[in-house]
N, C-alpha and C positions, 0 to 999 in steps of 0.2 A: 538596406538603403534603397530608396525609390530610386527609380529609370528615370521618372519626371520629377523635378520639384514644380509646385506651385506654391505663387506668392503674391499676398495684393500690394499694393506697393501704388499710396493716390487712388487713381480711379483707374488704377490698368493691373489685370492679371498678367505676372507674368511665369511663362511655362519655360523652365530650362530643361534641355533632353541631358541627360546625368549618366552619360558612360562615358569619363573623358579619357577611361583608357583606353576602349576604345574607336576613339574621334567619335564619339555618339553613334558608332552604327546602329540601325534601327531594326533590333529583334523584333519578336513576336512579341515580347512580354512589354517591350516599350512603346511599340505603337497601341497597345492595349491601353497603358496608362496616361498616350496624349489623348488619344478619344476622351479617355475619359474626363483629364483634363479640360480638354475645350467642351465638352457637358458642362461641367463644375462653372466655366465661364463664362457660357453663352447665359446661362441659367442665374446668376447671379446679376441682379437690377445694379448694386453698386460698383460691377464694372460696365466704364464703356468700350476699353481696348484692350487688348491682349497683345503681348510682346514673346514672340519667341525668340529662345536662342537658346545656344550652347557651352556646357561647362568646359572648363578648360581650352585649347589650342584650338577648338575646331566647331564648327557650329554642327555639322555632320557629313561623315566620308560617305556617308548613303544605305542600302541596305545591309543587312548583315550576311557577309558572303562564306562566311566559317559556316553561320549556321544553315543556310540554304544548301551548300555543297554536302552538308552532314544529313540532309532532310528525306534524302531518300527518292522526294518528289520528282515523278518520272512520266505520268501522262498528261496531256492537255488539260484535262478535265481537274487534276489535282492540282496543276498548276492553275487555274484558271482560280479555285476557292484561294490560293494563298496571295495572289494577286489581287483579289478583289477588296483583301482589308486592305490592304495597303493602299489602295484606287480611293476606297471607302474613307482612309484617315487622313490624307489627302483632300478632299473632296470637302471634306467635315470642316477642315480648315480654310478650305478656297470660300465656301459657302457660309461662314461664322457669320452672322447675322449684327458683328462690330466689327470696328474697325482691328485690321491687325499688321503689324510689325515683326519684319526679323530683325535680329541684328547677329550680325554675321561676320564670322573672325573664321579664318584659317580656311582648312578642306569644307567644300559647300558643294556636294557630288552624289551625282544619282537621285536618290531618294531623299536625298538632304538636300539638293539643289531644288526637286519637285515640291516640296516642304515649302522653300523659300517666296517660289516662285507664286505660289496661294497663297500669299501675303497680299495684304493692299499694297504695303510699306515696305522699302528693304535698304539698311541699313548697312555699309559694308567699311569693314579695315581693309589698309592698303593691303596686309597679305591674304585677305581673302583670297580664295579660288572657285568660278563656277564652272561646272559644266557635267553633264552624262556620258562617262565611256564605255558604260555597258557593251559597247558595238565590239571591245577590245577583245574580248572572251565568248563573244556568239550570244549575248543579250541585247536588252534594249531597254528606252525608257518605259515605268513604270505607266504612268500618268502623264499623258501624251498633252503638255501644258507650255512646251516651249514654243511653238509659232507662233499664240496667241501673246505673248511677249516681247518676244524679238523681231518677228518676221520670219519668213520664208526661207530667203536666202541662205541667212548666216545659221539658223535654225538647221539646215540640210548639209550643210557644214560641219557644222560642229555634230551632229548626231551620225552622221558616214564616216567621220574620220574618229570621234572621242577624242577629240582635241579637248584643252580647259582654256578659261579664259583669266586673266588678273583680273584685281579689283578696277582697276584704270579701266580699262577695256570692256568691263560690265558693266560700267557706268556709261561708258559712251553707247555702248548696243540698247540702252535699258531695263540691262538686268536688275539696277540698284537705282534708288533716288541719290544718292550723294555716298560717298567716300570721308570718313570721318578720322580722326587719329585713332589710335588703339584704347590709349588709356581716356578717349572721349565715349567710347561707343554707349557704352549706359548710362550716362548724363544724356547725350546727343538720343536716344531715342527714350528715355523719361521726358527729357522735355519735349520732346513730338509728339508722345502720348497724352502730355498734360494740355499743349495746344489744339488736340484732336477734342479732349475730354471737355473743353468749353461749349461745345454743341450739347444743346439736349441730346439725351439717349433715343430719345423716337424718332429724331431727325437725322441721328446717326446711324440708325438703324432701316429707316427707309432709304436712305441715299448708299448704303451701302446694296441692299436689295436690290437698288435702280442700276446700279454700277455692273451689278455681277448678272442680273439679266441680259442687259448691255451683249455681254460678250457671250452668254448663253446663246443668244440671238442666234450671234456667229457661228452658231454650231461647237462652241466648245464642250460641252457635255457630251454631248454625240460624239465628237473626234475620239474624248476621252475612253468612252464606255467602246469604241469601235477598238482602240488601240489594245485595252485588255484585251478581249477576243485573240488580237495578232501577236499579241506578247504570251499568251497561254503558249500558243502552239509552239512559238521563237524560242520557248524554254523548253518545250517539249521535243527541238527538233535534234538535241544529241547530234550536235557539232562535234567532230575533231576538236576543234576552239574550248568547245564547253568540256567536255572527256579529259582534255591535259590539265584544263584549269581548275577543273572540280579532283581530280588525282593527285594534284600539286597540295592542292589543300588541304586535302585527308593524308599524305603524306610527308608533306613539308612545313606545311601551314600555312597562314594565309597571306603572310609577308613574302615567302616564296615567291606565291600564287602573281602575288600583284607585279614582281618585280619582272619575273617571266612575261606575262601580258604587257608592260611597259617596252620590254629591250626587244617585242617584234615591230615597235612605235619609234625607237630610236630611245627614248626617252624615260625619266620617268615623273611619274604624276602623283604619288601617295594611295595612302591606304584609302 
């Protein structure tokens, strides 16, 4: 069974991440297969948009923390290469040279939320949830993409505490363009796609160029490629934090793992 399906569907590919068991965490072997995906995409004249999203319950709980705690990976330098795909498939989608869409139902966390947020477009059900708690376990975000979204503020907020936000609440900060019913979401972003898909592709294609320079401008690139650097070593720094949570893992599991990091939060937030 593929990690990703892809599908055309009118004039929009669209790419579903396909672990719904579980909540599409993002292995090694599946960010392999969205690159590849948005290759297949970008490269194809009779798409002009691209729509992600997720199978089942969740668009994605974020990276895969079963397999990372299993990995072994222990210096800056090791940690910097497994980092850098993931910066990299990120990146690939922030920069897609078409328009792109998420649509976004249930957990939308970490690496799933990073995913989201390199969308032009974001699409959310009332029970979505956004946000990075990496900080909960002695991590941090991958792909350092949330100021340039949000702002500052609440940006410093949310990433010092790993708080999440609802859908209501990401709509008001910016996270999403609109809040849609559940059983609307892929009609509600097929016909966004279709309304997008009325541009020529060259004009869709330069204005998206012009948009995402825009914020290059700002230094988003730079913050990004600065922020691996400090995430390498945040991974490599063997926390107390990181030591129980990575132990709980290997021998609890990772639902354990997550409930543990939760109940020092007061709370809990899912996989």
């Amino acid at each position: 069974m593929p990690l990703v399906d892809y599908e055309i569907r009118e004039q929009a590919a669209w790419v579903t991440l396909n672990r719904p068991e579980k909540l599409n965490a993002l292995s090694e072997g599946l960010v392999e297969e969205l690159r590849a995906a948005l290759r297949k995409a970008s490269a194809d004249p009779a798409v002009k948009v691209v729509v992600v999203t997720g199978a089942g319950r969740a668009f994605s709980a974020g990276y895969d923390l079963a397999e990372e705690a299993g990995s072994g990976t222990g210096s800056a330098d090791a940690w910097h290469d497994v980092l850098a795909a993931d910066v990299t498939a990120t990146m690939e989608l922030w920069s897609l040279a078409k328009p792109t869409i998420a649509a976004v139902r249930g957990w939308c966390l970490a690496g799933g939320c990073e995913l989201a947020m390199a969308c032009d477009l974001v699409l959310a059900t009332p029970d979505a949830h956004f946000g990075e708690p990496e900080i909960r376990y002695g991590s941090g975000p991958v792909t350092l993409l949330m100021p340039f979204v949000i702002g500052q503020k609440k940006t410093n907020e949310l990433l010092f505490t790993g708080d999440v936000v609802d859908a209501a609440e990401a709509e008001r900060l910016g996270f999403v363009n609109r809040v849609v019913p559940a059983d609307e979401l892929e009609a509600e972003a097929a016909a966004l796609a279709g309304r997008i898909a009325l541009a020529p592709l060259p004009v869709l294609r330069l204005t998206k160029i012009a948009l995402t320079r825009a914020y290059e401008a700002m230094g988003l690139r730079q913050a990004v490629h600065a922020n691996l650097e400090l995430s390498a070593i945040l991974n490599a720094a063997d926390s107390p934090e990181q030591r129980e949570f990575d132990e709980l893992v290997r021998s609890e599991g990772l639902r354990a793992a997550l409930a543990w990091r939760d109940r020092r939060y007061g709370e809990r937030l899912g996989g």
